[in-house]
Backbone as ProteinMPNN parsed JSONL, in Angstrom:
{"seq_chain_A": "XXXXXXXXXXXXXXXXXXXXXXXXXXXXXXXXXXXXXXXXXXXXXXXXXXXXXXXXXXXXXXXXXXXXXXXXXXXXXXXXXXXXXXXXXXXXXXXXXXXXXXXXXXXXXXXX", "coords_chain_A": {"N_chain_A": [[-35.747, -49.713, 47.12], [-35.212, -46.285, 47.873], [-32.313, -44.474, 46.759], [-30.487, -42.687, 48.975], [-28.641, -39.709, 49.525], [-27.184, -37.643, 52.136], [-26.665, -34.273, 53.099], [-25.45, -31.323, 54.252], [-25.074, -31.531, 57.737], [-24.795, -30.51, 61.05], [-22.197, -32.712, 62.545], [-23.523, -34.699, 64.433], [-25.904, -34.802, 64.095], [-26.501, -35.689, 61.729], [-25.105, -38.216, 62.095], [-27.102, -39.578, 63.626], [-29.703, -38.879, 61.796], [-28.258, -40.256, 59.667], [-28.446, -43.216, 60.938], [-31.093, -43.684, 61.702], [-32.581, -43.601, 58.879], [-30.899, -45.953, 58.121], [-32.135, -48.14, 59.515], [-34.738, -47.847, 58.269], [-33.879, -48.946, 56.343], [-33.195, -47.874, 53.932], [-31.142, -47.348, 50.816], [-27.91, -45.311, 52.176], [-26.651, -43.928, 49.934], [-24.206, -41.355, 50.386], [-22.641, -38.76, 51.883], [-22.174, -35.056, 52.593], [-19.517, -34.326, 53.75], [-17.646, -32.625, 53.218], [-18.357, -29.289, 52.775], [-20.6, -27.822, 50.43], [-20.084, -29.536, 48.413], [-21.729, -30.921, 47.402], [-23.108, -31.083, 44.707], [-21.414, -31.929, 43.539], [-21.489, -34.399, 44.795], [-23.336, -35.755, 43.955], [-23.881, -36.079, 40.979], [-21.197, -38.094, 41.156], [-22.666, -40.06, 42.839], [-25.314, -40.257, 41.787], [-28.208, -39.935, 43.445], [-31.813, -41.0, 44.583], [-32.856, -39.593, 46.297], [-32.382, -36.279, 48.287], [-31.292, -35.122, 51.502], [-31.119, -32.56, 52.837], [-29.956, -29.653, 55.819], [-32.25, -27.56, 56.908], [-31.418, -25.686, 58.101], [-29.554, -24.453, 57.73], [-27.619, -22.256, 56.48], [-27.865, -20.9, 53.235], [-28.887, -23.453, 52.175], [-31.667, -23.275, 50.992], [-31.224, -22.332, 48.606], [-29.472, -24.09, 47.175], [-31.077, -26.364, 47.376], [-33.004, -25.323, 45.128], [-31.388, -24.896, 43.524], [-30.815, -28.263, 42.909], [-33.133, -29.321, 42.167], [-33.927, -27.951, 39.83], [-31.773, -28.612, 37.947], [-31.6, -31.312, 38.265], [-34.118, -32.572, 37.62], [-35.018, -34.963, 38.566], [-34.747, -35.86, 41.132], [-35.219, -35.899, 44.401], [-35.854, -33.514, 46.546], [-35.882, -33.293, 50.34], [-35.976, -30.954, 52.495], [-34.333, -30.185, 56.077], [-35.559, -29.074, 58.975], [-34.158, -28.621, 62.433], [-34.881, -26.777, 63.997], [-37.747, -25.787, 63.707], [-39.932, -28.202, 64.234], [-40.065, -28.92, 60.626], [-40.428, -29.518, 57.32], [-39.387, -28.819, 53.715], [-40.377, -30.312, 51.015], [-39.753, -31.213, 47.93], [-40.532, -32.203, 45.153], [-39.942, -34.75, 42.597], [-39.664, -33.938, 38.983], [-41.037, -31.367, 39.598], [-40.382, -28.875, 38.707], [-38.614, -27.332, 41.113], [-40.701, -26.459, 42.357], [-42.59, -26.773, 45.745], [-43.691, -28.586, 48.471], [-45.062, -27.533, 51.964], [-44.469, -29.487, 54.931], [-45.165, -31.197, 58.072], [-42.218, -32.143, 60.048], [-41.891, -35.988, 61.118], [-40.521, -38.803, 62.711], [-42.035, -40.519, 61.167], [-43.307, -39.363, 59.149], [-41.405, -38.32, 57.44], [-39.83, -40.652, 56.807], [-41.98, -41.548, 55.06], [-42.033, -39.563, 53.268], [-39.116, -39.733, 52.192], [-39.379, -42.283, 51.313], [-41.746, -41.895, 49.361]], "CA_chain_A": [[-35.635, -48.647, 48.11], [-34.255, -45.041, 47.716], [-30.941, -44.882, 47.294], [-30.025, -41.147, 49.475], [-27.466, -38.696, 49.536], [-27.265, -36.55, 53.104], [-26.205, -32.888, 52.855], [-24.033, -31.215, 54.984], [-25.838, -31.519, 58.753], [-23.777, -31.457, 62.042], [-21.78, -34.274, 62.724], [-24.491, -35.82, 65.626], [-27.447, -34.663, 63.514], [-25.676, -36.026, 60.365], [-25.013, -39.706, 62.857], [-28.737, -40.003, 63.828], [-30.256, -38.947, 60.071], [-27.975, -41.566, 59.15], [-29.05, -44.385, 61.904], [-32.53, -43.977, 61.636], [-32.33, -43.993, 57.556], [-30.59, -47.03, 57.652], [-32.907, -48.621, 60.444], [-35.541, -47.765, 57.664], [-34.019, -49.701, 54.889], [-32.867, -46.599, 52.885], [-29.567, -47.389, 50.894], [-26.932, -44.159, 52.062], [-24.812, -43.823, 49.252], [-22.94, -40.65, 50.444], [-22.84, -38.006, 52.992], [-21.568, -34.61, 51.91], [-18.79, -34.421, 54.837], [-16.84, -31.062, 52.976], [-19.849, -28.379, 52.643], [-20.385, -27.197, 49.177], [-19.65, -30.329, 47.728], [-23.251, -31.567, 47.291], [-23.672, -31.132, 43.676], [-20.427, -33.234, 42.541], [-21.417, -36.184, 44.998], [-24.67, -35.909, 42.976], [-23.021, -36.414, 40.133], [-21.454, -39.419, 41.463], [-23.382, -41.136, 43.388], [-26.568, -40.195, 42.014], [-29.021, -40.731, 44.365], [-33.088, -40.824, 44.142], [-33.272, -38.112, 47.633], [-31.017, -35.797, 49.032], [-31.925, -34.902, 52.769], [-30.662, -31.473, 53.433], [-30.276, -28.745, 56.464], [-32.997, -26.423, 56.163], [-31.18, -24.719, 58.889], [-27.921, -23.878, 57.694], [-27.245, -21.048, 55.089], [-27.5, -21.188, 51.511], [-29.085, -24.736, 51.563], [-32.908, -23.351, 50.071], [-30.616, -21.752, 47.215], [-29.025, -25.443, 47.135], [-32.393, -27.278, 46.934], [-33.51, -25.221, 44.269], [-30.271, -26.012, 42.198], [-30.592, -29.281, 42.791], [-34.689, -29.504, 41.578], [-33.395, -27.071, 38.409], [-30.322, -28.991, 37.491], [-31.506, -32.547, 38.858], [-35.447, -32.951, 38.442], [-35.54, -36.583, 39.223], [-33.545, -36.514, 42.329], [-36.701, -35.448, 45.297], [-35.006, -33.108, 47.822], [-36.218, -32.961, 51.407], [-34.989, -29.888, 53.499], [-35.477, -30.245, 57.618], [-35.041, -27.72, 60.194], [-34.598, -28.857, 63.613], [-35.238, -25.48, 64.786], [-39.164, -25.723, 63.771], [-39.883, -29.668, 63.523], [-40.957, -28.833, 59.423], [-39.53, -30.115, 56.236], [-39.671, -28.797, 52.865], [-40.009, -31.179, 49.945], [-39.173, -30.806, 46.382], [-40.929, -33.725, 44.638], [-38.976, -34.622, 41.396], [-40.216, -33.256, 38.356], [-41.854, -30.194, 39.785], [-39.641, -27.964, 38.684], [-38.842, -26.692, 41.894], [-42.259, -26.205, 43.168], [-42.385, -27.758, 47.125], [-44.797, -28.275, 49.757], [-44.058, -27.624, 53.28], [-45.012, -30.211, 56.143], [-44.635, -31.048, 59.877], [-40.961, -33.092, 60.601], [-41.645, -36.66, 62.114], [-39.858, -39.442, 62.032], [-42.758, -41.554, 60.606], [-43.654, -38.326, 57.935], [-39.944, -37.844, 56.965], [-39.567, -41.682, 56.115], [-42.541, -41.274, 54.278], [-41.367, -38.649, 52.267], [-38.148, -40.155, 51.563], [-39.88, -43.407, 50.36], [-42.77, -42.448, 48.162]], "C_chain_A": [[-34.839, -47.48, 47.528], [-33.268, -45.079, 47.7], [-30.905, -42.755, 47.849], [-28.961, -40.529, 49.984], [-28.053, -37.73, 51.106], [-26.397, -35.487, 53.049], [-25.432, -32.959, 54.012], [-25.044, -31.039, 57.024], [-24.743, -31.419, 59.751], [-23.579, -32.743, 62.011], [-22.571, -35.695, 63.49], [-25.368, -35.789, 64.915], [-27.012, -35.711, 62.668], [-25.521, -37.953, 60.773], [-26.677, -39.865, 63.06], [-29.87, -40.379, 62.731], [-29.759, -40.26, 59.916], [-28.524, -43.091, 59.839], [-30.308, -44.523, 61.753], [-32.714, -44.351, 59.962], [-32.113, -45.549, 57.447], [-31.766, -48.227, 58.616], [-34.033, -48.606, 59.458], [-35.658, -48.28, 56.163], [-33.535, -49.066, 54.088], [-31.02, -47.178, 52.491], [-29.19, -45.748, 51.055], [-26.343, -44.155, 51.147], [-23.745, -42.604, 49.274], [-23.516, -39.776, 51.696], [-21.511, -36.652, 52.524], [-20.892, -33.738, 53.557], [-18.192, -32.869, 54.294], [-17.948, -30.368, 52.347], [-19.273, -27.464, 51.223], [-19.851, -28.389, 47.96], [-20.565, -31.376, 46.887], [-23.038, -31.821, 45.855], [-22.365, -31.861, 42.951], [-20.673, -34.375, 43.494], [-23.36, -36.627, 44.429], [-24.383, -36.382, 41.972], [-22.355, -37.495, 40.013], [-21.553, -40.309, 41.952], [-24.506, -41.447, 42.867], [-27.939, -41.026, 42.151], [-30.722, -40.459, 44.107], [-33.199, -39.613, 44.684], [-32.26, -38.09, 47.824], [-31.692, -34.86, 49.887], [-30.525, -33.973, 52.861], [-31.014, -30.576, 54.462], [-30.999, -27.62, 56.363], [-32.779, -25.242, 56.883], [-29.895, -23.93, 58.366], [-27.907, -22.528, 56.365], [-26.993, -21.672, 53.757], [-28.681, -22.638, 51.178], [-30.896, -24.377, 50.692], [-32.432, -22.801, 48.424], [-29.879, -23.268, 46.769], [-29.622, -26.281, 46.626], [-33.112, -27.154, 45.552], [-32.43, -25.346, 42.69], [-30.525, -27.231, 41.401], [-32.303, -29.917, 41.869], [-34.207, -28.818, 40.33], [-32.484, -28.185, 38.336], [-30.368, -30.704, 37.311], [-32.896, -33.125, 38.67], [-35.811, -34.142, 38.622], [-35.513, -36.777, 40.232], [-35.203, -35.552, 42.966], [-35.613, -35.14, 46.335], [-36.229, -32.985, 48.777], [-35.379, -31.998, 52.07], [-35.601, -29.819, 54.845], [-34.854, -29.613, 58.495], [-35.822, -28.737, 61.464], [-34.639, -27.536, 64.101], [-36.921, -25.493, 64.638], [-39.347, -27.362, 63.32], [-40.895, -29.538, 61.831], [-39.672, -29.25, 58.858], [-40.133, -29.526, 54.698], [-39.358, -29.847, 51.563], [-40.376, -31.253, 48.535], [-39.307, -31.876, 45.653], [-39.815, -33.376, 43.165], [-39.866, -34.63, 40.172], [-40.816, -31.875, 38.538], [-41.227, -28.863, 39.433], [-38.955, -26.543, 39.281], [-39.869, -26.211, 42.841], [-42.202, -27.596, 44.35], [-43.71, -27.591, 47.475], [-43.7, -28.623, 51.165], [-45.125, -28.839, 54.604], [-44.194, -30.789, 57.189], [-43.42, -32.734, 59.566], [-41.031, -34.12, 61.768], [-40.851, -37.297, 61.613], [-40.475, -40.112, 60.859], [-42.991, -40.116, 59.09], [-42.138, -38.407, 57.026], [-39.533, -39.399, 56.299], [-40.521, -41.921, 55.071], [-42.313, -40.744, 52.798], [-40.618, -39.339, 51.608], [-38.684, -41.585, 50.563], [-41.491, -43.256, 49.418], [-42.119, -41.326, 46.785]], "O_chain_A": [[-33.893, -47.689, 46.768], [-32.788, -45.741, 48.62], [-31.255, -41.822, 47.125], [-28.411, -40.979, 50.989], [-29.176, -37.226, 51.141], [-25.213, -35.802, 52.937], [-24.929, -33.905, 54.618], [-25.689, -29.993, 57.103], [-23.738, -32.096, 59.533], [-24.313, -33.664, 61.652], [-22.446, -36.913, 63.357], [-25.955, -36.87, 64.875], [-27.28, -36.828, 63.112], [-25.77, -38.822, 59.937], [-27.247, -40.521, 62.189], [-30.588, -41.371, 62.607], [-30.469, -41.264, 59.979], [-28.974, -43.971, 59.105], [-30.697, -45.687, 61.653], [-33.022, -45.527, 59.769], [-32.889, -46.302, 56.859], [-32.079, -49.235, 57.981], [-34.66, -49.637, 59.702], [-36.523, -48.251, 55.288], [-33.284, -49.77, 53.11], [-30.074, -47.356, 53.259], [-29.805, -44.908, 50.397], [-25.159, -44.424, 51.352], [-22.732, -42.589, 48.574], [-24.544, -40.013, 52.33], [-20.35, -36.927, 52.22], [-21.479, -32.906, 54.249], [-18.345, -31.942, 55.089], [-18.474, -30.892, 51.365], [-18.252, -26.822, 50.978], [-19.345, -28.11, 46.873], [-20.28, -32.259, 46.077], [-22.719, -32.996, 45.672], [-22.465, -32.302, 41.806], [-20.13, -35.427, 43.158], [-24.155, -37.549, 44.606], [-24.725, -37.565, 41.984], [-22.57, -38.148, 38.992], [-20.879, -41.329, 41.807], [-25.005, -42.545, 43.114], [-28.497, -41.971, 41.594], [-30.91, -39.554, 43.294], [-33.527, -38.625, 44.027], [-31.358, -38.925, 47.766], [-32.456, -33.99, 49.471], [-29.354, -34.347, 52.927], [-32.224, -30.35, 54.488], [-30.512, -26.656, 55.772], [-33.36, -24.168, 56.734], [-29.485, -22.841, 58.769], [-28.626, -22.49, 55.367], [-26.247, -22.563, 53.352], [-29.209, -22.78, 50.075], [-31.295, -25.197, 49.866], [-33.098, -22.862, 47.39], [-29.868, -23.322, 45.539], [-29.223, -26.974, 45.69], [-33.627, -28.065, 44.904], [-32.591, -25.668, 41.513], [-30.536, -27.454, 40.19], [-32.342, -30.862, 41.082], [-34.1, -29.756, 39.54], [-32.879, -28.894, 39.261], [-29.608, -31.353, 36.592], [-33.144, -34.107, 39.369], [-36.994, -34.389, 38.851], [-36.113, -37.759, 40.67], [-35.982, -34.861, 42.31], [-34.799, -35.905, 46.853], [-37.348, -32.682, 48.364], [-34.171, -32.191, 52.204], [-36.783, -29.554, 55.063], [-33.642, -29.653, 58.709], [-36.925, -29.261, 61.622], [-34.02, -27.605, 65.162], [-37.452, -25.129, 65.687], [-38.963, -27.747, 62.216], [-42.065, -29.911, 61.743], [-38.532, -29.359, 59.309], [-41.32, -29.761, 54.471], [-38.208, -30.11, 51.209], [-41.563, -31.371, 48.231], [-38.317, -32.573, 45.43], [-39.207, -32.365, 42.814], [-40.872, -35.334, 40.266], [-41.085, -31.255, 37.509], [-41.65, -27.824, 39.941], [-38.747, -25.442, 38.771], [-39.713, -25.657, 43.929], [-41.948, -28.784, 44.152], [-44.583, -26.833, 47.052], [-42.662, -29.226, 51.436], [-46.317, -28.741, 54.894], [-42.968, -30.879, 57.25], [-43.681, -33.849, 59.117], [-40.639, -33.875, 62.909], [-40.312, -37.033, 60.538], [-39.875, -40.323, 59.805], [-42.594, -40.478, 57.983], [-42.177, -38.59, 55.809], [-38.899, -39.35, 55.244], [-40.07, -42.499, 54.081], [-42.379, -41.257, 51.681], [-40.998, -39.735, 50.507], [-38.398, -41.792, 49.384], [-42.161, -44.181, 48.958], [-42.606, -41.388, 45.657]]}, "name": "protein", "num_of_chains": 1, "seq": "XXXXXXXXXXXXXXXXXXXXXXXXXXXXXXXXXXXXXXXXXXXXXXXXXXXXXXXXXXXXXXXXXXXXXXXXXXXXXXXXXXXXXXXXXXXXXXXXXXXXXXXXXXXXXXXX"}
């Protein structure tokens, strides 16, 4: 199974991501609780996915760090403001596709 890193999400969003994840088998190995801290608990934890806010500021400049800097690691980015998710397969060198945010799509994602 994946092992995944969660970005910086509200604290309830950030509790639910995590509950359903683990409900899905996914090891957590971190949760990046102080914002801006992503790319040193990459470093060490590193994880297969890292499920980031596609709502919050900065995080598509984040994603594409992390695809540049990281290309193994497969970011997902998900906006609860439009149920979509962008995802950043690993190797692609940054290059995403965008698709619709379920639960059943989004565990998907994270596990293939």
């Amino acid at each position: 199974m994946p092992r995944v890193l969660i970005g910086d999400f509200g604290a309830i969003a950030r509790m639910g991501l995590r509950e359903f994840l683990d409900e899905e088998g996914f090891e957590i190995v971190a949760e990046e609780d102080v914002p801006g801290e992503i790319l040193e608990r990459l470093t060490e934890f590193r994880p297969d996915v890292v499920v980031l806010d596609l709502d919050t500021d900065g995080e598509l400049e984040i994603a594409g760090m992390i695809a540049s800097n990281f290309p193994a690691v497969k970011v997902i980015a998900c906006s609860s403001e439009e149920p979509t998710m962008r995802v950043y397969p690993p190797f692609h060198h940054g290059e995403w596709y965008l698709s619709e945010l379920t639960p059943r799509l989004l565990a998907d994602a994270v596990r293939s």
